[in-house]
Each structure stands twice: as structure tokens, then as C-alpha cells.
N, C-alpha and C positions, 0 to 999 in steps of 0.2 A: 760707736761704730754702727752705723746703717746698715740693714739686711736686704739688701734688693730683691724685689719681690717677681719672681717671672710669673708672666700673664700665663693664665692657661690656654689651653684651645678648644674649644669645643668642636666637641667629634662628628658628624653630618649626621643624623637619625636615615637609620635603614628600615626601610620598610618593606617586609617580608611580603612576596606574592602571596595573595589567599584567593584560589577560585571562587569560592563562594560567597566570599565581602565583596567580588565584582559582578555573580551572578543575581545579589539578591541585595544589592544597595542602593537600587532605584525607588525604593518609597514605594507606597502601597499600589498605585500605579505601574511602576514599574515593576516588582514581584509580580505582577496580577498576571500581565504578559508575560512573563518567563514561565508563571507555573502553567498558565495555557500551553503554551510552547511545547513544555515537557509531555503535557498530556496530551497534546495529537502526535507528538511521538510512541507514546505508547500505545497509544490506538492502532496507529502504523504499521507500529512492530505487531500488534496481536494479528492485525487484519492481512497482514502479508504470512505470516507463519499459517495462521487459519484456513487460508485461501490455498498458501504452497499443497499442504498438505491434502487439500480436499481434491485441489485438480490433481494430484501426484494420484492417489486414489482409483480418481476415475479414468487415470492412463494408464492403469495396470492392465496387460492387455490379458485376454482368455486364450491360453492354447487350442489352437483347432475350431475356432468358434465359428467362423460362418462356413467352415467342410463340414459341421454337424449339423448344420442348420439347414445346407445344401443335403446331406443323406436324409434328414426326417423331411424334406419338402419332398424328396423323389420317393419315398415309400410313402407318403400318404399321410404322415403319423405330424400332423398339424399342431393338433391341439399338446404333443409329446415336445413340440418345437417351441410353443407360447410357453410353456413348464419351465421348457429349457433355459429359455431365455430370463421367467421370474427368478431363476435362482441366482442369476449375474447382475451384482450391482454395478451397471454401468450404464452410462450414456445409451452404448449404444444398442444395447440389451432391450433396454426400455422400447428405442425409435422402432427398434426389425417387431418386438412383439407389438406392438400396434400394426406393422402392416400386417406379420403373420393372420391378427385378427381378421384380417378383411379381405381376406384372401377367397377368393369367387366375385368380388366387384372390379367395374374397370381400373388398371394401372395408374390412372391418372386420383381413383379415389384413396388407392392405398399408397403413394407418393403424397399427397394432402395432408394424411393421416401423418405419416413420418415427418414431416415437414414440420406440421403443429407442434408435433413432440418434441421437436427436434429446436425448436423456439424456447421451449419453457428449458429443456437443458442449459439451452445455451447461459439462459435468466441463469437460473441455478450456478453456472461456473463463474458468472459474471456478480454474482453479488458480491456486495460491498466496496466495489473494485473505485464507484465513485465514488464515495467516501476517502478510499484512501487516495486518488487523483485530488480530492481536496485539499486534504492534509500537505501533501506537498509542496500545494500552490500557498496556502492560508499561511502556515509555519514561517515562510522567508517575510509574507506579509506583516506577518505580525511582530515579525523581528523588527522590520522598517518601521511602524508603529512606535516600538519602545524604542528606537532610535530618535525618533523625533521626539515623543513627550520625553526622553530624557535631555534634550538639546534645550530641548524650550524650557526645562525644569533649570538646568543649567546655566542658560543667559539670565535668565530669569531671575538665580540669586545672583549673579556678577551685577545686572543692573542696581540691585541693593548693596552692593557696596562701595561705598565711600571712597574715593583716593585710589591708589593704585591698585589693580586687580592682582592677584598673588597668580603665578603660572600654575601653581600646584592645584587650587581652587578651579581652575580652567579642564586642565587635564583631567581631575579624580573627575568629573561629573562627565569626560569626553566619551572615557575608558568605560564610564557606566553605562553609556548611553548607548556604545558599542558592541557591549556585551549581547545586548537584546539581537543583535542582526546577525551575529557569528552562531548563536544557539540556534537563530529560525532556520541558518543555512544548515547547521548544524544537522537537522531535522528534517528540512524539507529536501535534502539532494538525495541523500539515503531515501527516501518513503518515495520519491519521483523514480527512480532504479526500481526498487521494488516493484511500481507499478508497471513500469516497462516489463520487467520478468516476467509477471503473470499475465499481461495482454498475450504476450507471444507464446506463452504455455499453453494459456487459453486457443490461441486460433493454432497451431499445432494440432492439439486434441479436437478439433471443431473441424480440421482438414482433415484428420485421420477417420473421423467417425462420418464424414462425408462420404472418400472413397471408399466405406466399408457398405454404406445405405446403397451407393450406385451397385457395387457388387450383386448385393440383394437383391435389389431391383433387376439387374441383369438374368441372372437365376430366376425370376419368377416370369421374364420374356422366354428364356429358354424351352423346350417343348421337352414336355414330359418323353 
């Protein structure tokens, strides 16, 4: 008596998603770009929290600041006003004590004076701001980068083989090659927002500490 033998089936091989066998399976090329990637991301993030923080700072406004500035100019007490002003870390503490300095030459030389000063702050709220307007732009560039050396890594072994190309062989090195472009976006739309936030922070506090110098200004046209 014969035992008939039932054929087995072999079962499909599943292959578990792993983010980071798609982030870091480009080859040494391709890692090189993804770990740039990551690191003008963090740059990003430092330069935007750095910067939030420093102009938040110097928006904090001073109660009663320039009615105190306006009593010590009409009693006389100047150099009580320039004091005044050293002990306020701000913007625009700094601008009014340089004109208060100069106060007995003409309007137009203590406008000049504020003006100057009023340059180098602006430097100040604006550093690093290019840097991060880099990073936003660079990030998705560099994503398209690893998209391509991985495409070209890709054709590149399909033309080394022999006979029919395997789908699988096509796709693993597509999906690798993609990886690189999803992480630059990944990086650069965030760090582009960011920098939008802080441009408009910036000219905010730049408009405010503006009409606070014309105030000033107006105050020292007024007649004792």
C-alpha cells in the first residue's frame, strides 16, 4: 500500500517594517547624507529655540518706561535717565541712552546716534537667522542628493544582473533611495516655519522699538 505524499506550501516570507534598515541602508554614501540631514536638523532646532528665547527677552516690555524717561528729561536729571536706562536690558534702553547721551547737540545728531545703535540691535536679534534660512533650504537638497546616489546605486546593481531583474531587488534600493528625500523634507519644512516665526518676531519688536525712539524723539522737540 502506497502513502501519498501531500506537497507542502511554502508560506510568503514577511518582512517586518524597520525604520532604520530604511533610514541607514544606503551604504556609506548614503548614511553620510542622512546623518548630515539629521544634523542640520538639530542645528535648526537649537538655533530657532536660541533665537525664540533671546527675542522673547528682549520683548519683555518695562512698565512706565518712557513716562520715566519723559519726568527725568523735564526735571533736568539726564545723566539719572542714562542710569535709568543702563539698568534695562533691552533694545531699546540701549537706542534712547545713546541719544539721552547727546542731548544739547542738534536732533538730527542724536537721531544718527539712535539709528547706529539701533543697526547693531537689529544685527543682534538677527543672528544666526541665516544659518537657519540655510538649513531649510540645504535639508530637502540634500534629501534629493540621496535620492539620486541612491537611484544611480540602484540601476547600477540591476545592470549587474544577469536574466530577469527580481521586483524586490528594484523596490528595496527605490524605498532606500526615498528615504533620503522624506527625512530632508522631513527637516527642512519645520526649520523654514521656524524661520518665518522669528523674521516676524523680529520686525514686530523692530516696529515696536521704532515707535518707541519716535516718541523720544518727539519728547525732546517738545519745549521744556
Amino acid at each position: 500500500m502506497t502513502t501519498a505524499v501531500t506537497p507542502t506550501v511554502q508560506e510568503p516570507e514577511i518582512h517586518v517594517f524597520s525604520l532604520w534598515d530604511v533610514l541607514f541602508s544606503g551604504g556609506i554614501v548614503g548614511n553620510s547624507i542622512m546623518i548630515a540631514i539629521f544634523l542640520l536638523g538639530i542645528l535648526a532646532l537649537y538655533i530657532f529655540l536660541e533665537r525664540y528665547f533671546f527675542i522673547k527677552r528682549a520683548s519683555k516690555p518695562t512698565p512706565n518706561f518712557l513716562e520715566n524717561i519723559r519726568d527725568f528729561i523735564q526735571d533736568g536729571k539726564i545723566q539719572t535717565a542714562v542710569d535709568y536706562c543702563k539698568s534695562i536690558d533691552s533694545p531699546e534702553a540701549r537706542m534712547i541712552e545713546k541719544g539721552l547721551a547727546r542731548i544739547g547737540r542738534p536732533i538730527s545728531d542724536i537721531s544718527n546716534a539712535m539709528q547706529n545703535q539701533g543697526q547693531l540691535e537689529v544685527s543682534k536679534l538677527e543672528k544666526n537667522l541665516n544659518i537657519l534660512a540655510s538649513a531649510a533650504g540645504a535639508a530637502p537638497m540634500l534629501g534629493f542628493l540621496g535620492t539620486v546616489v541612491g537611484m544611480i546605486m540602484a540601476f547600477f546593481e540591476i545592470s549587474n544582473v544577469t536574466g530577469a531583474v527580481s521586483p524586490k531587488l528594484l523596490a528595496s534600493g527605490i524605498y532606500t533611495a526615498m528615504a533620503t528625500t522624506a527625512v530632508g523634507l522631513f527637516v527642512g519644512i519645520p526649520a523654514y516655519f521656524f524661520y518665518n516665526i522669528l523674521v516676524t518676531n523680529v520686525d514686530r519688536l523692530v516696529l515696536k522699538i521704532q515707535t518707541h525712539v519716535n516718541e523720544f524723539l518727539d519728547t525732546l522737540n517738545k519745549p521744556l
